[in-house]
C-alpha positions in Angstrom: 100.4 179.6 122.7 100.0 175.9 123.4 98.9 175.2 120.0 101.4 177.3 118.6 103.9 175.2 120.4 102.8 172.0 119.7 103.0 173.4 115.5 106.5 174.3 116.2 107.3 171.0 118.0 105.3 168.9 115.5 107.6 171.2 112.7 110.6 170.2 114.4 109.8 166.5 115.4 109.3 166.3 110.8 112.4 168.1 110.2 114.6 165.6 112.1 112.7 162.5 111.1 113.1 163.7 107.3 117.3 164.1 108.4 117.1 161.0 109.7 115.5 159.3 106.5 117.9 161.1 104.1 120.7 159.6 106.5 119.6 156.2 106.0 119.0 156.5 101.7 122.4 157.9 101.5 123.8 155.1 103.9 122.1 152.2 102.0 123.4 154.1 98.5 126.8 153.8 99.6 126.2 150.0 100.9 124.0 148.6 98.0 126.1 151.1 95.3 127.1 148.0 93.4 123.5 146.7 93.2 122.0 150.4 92.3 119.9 151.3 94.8 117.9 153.9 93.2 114.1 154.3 93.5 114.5 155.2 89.0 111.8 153.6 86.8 114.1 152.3 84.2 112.3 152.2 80.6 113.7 152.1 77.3 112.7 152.3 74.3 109.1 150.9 75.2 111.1 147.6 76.3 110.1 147.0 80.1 112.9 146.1 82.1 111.5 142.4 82.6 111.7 142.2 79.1 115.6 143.0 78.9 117.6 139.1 77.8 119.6 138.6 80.4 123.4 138.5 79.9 124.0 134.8 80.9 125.2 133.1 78.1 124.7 135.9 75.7 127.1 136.0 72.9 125.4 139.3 70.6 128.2 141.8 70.4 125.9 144.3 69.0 127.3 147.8 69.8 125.6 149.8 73.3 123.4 146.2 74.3 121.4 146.2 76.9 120.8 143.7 79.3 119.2 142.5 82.5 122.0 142.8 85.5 121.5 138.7 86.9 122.3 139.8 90.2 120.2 143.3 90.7 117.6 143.0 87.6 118.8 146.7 86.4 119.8 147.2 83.2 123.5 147.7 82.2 125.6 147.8 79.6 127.3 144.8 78.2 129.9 144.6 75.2 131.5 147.5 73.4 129.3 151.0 73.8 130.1 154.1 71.9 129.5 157.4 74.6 126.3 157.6 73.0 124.9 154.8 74.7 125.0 157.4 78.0 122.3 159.0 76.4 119.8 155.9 77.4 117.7 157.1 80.5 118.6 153.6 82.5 122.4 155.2 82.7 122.0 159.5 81.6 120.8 160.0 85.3 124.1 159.2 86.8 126.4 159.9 83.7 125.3 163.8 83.5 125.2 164.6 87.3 128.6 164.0 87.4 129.6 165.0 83.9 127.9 168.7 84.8 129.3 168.8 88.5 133.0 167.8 87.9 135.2 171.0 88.3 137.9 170.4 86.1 141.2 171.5 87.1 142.1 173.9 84.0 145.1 174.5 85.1 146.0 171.3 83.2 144.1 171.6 80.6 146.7 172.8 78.1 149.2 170.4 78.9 146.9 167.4 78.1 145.4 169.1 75.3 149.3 168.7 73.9 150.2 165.5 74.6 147.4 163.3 74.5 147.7 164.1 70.1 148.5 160.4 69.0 147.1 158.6 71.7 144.6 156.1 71.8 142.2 155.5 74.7 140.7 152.6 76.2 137.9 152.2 79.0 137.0 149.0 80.8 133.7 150.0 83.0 130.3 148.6 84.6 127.2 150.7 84.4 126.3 149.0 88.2 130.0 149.9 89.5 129.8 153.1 91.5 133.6 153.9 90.7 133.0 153.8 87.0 130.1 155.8 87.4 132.2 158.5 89.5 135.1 158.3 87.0 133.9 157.9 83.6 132.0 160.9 83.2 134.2 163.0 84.8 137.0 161.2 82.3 134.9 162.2 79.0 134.8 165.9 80.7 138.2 166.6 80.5 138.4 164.5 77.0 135.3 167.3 75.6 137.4 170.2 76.9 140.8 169.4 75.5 138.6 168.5 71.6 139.7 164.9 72.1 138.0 162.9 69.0 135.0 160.7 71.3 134.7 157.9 68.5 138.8 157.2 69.2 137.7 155.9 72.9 137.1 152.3 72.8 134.8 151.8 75.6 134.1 147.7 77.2 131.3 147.5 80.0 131.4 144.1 81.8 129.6 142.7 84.1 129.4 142.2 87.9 132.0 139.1 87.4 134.6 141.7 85.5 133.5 139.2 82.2 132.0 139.7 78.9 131.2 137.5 75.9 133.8 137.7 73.6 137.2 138.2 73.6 137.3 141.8 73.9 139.0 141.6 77.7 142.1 138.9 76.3 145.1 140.0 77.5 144.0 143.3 79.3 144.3 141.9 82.9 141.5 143.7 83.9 141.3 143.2 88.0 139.4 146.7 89.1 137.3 148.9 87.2 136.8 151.3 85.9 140.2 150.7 84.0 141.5 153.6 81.9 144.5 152.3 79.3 146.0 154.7 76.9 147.9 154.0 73.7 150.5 155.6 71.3 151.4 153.4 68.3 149.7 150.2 69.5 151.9 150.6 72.7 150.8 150.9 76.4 151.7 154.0 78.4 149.9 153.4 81.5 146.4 153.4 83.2 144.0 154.8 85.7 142.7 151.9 87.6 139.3 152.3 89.5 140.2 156.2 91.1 143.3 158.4 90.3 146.0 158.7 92.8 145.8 162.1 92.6 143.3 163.8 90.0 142.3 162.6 86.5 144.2 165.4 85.3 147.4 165.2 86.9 147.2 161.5 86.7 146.7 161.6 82.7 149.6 164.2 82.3 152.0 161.7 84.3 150.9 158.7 81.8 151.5 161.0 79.1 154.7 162.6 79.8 156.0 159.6 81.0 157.3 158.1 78.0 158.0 161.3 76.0 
């Protein structure tokens, strides 16, 4: 009995400290978020992360670039990205655990299916940003299951400053990301900035509907 006690106790005593360790990951996720804590071995291509340029002073717009974060060391995206650049393992982690988690709200479905014909779509984002990790997958969810074209989203990650070289940010007024702008005949109609105030989806109907 007294070893099968001190099993039970030594069972228990495990349990609680791996609780307690859990705790403490998912607290230091939520604090560090911006500078990705993450125990991922990023590797790309066969191009150690060391070996990424880093994105001071950089001025190659080349499309889905890849460079060394200057304030974590973790790769990001910098420039304009098509959503194929999702595909990399440094950011398909994140991007398809909330892409296949996201319960889409069907309900709405039909009505942005109809009036998001004609409009144009632009997304401001940081691969370190937590918010733009949340939202932008969840974003291209509800754009795959109303058909919407993916090469008509123009997609601009930044870095940590909210900057990238070139002028692909003049005018936007970008202040919080991720930003979410949509178009209809060159013409703003609104934007998501950083989270919805309600859902994506009842959020995109209201920028949509709004000027009809």
């Amino acid at each position: 009995m007294g070893n099968r006690f001190k099993i039970k106790f030594f069972l228990a005593w495990l349990n609680m400290l791996i609780k307690i360790l859990l705790f403490f990951l998912f607290a230091a996720g939520l604090l560090f978020g911006k500078s990705d804590f993450s125990v991922v071995k990023f590797q790309q291509n066969n191009i150690i992360l060391n070996n990424l340029p880093s994105d001071s002073g950089s001025t190659d717009t080349t499309l889905n670039k890849i460079v060394k974060d200057s304030y974590s060391g973790m790769p990001m995206l910098i420039g304009n990205c098509s959503g194929g650049a999702f595909k990399d393992t440094s950011f398909n982690w994140w991007w398809k655990s909330e892409y296949n988690f996201y319960d889409i709200d069907s309900s709405s479905l039909k009505d942005i299916e109809n009036d998001i014909k004609g409009v144009d779509v632009k997304i401001v984002m940081g691969t370190w940003c937590s918010d733009s990790r949340r939202e932008v997958p969840r974003f291209f969810k509800i754009l795959d299951a109303v058909n919407y074209p993916s090469d008509k989203v123009e997609i601009i990650c930044v870095d940590e400053d909210k900057k990238v070289r070139g002028n692909e940010l003049k005018d936007l007024k970008i202040e919080l990301i991720p930003t979410i702008i949509f178009y209809k005949d060159g013409n703003e109609l609104g934007r998501i900035i950083e989270s919805p105030h309600e859902t994506l989806e009842k959020d995109i109907i209201k920028i949509l509907t709004a000027h009809s």
